[in-house]
C-alpha positions as CSV (number, residue, x, y, z in Angstrom):
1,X,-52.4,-24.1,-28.4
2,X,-51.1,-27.5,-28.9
3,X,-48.0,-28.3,-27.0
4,X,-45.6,-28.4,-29.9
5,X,-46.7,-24.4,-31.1
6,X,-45.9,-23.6,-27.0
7,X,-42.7,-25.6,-27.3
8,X,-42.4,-23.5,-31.2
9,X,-43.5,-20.1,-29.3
10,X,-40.9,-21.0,-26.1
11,X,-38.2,-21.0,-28.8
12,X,-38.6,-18.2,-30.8
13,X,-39.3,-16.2,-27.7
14,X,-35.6,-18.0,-26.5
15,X,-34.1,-16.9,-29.9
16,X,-34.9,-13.1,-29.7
17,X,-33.7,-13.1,-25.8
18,X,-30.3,-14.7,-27.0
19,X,-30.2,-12.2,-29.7
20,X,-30.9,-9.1,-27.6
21,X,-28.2,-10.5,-24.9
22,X,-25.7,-10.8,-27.3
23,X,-25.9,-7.2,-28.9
24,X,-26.1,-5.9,-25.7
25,X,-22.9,-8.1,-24.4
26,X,-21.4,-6.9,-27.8
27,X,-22.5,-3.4,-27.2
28,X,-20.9,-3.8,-23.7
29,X,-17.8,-5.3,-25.2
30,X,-17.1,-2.4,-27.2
31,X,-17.2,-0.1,-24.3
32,X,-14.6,-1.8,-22.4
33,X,-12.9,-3.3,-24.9
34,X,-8.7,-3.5,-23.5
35,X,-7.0,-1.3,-26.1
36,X,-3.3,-1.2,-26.2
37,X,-1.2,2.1,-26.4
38,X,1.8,0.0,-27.6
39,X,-0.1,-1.4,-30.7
40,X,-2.4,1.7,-32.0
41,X,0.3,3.3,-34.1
42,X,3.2,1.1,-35.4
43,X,6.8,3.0,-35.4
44,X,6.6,3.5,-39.0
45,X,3.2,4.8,-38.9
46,X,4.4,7.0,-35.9
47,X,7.7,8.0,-38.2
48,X,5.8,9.1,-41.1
49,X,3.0,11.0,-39.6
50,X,5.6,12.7,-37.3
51,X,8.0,13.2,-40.2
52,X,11.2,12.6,-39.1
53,X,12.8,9.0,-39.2
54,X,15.1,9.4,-36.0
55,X,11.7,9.0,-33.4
56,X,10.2,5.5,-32.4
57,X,13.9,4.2,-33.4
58,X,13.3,1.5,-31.1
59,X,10.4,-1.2,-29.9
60,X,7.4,0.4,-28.4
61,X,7.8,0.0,-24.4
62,X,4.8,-0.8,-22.5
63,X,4.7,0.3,-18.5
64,X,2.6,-2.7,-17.3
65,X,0.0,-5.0,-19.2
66,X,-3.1,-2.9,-20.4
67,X,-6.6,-2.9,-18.8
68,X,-9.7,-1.7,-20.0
69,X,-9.1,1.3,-18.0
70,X,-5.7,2.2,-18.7
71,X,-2.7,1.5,-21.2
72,X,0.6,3.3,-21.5
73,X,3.3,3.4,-23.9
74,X,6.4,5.0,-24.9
75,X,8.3,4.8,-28.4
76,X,11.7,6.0,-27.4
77,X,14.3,7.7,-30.3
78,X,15.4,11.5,-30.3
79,X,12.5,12.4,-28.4
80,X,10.1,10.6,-26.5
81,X,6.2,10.1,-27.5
82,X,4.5,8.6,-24.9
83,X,0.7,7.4,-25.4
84,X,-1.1,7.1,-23.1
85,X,-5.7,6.1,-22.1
86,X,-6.7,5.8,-19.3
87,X,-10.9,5.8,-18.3
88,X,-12.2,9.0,-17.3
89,X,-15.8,11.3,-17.2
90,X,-16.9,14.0,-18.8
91,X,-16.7,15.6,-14.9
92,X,-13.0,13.9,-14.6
93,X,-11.5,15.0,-17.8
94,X,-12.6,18.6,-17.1
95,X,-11.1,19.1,-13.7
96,X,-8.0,17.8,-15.2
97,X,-7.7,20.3,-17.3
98,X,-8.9,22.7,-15.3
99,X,-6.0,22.2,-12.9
100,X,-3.5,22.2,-15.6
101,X,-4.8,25.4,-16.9
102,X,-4.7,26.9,-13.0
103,X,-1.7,25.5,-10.8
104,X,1.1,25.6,-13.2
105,X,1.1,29.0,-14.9
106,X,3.9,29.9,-12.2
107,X,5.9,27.6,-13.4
108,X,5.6,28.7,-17.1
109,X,3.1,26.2,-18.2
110,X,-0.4,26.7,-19.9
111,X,-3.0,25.4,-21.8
112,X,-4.3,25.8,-25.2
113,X,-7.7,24.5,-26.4
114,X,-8.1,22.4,-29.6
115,X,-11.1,22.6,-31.6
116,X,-12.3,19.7,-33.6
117,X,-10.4,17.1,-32.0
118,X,-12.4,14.0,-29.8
119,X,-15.0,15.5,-27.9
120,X,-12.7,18.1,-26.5
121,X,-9.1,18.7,-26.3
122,X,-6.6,20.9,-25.6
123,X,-2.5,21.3,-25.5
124,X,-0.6,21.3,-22.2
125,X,2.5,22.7,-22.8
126,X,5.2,22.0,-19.3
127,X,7.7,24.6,-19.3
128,X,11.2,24.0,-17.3
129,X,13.9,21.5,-17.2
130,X,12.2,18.7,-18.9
131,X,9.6,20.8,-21.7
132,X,6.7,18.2,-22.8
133,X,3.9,19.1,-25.0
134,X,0.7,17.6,-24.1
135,X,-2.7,16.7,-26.8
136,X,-5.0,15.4,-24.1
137,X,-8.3,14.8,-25.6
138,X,-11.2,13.5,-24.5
139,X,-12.8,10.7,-26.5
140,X,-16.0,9.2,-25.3
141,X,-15.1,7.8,-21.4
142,X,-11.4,7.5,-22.7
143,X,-8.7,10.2,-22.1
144,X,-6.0,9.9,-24.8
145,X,-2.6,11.6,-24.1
146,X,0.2,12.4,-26.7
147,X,3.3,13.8,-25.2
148,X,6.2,14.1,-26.6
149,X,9.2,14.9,-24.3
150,X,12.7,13.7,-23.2
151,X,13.2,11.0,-20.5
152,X,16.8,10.5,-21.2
153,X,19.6,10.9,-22.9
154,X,21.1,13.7,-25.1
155,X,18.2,14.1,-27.4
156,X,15.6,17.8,-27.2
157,X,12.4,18.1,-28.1
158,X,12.0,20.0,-31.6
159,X,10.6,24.0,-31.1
160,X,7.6,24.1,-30.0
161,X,5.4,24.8,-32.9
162,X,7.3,21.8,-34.6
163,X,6.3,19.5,-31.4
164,X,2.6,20.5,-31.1
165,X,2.3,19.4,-35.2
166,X,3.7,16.7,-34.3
167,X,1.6,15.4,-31.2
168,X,-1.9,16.9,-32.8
169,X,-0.9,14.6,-35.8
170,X,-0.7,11.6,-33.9
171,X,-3.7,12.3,-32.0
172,X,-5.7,13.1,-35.0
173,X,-4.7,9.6,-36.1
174,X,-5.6,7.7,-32.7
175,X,-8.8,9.4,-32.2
176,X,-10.6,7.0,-34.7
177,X,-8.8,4.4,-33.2
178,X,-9.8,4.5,-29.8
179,X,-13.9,5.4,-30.7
């Protein structure tokens, strides 16, 4: 080989090593890609799927400056729907769910699975003085929470078979977004 083919050879070779580096640092970037709860569903998105024009009445309010591993929002109004991901395992997601299912049937509370939604999910419904209803699903490493409840003021959360519509519709339109 004459010096300008090894110099022609070194290159291509440098190409495809570039090339294969950069999928894989764009593969890589997809998986941790920072997602933020506050800017997955507009309020008018959140409105219309939900139905009712008197939720996300006001600016989506984030609790701290999302990470790749977790991001939290509530959109406040007559009720509030808080959304929430946070980084989890297969292992992780299942023991949560497992200890919502066990500890807090004394209490009133209890867990309903939900086919066809992520990669598994399942409604957690908190009985008491502050009801919630709960879609955690489990999507890829991520877990995605809906829950619609009341933080404060006067407002109630609708009936329950009204709130779990509601909450299963949101999370049926996140799931794509957080894949």
């Amino acid at each position: 080989m004459t010096r300008s083919t090894n110099i022609g050879v070194l290159l291509a070779a440098l190409q495809l090593s570039i090339a294969g580096s950069s999928a894989g640092a764009q593969a890589a970037a997809r998986q941790g890609r920072v997602l933020d709860a506050c800017t997955l569903l507009s309020t008018s998105e959140i409105k219309r799927l939900a139905g009712r024009n008197d939720v996300a009445t006001s600016p989506p309010d984030p609790d701290e400056t999302p990470t790749a591993f977790h991001t939290n929002c509530i959109f406040w109004g007559a009720f509030d729907i808080g959304i929430s991901l946070n980084r989890t395992t297969k292992d992780g997601y299942a023991r949560m769910r497992d200890n919502n299912a066990k500890d807090p049937r004394k209490l009133g509370n209890r867990v309903e699975p939900i086919r066809g939604l992520g990669d598994d999910a399942y409604y957690f419904i908190e009985a008491g003085r502050s009801p919630r209803t709960h879609v955690e699903a489990l999507v890829g490493d991520r877990q995605l929470s809906v829950i619609l409840g009341r933080i404060t003021g006067p407002g109630k959360l609708p009936p329950e078979p009204e709130a779990k519509r509601i909450a299963l519709t949101l999370a049926q339109a996140l799931v794509p977004k957080v894949r």
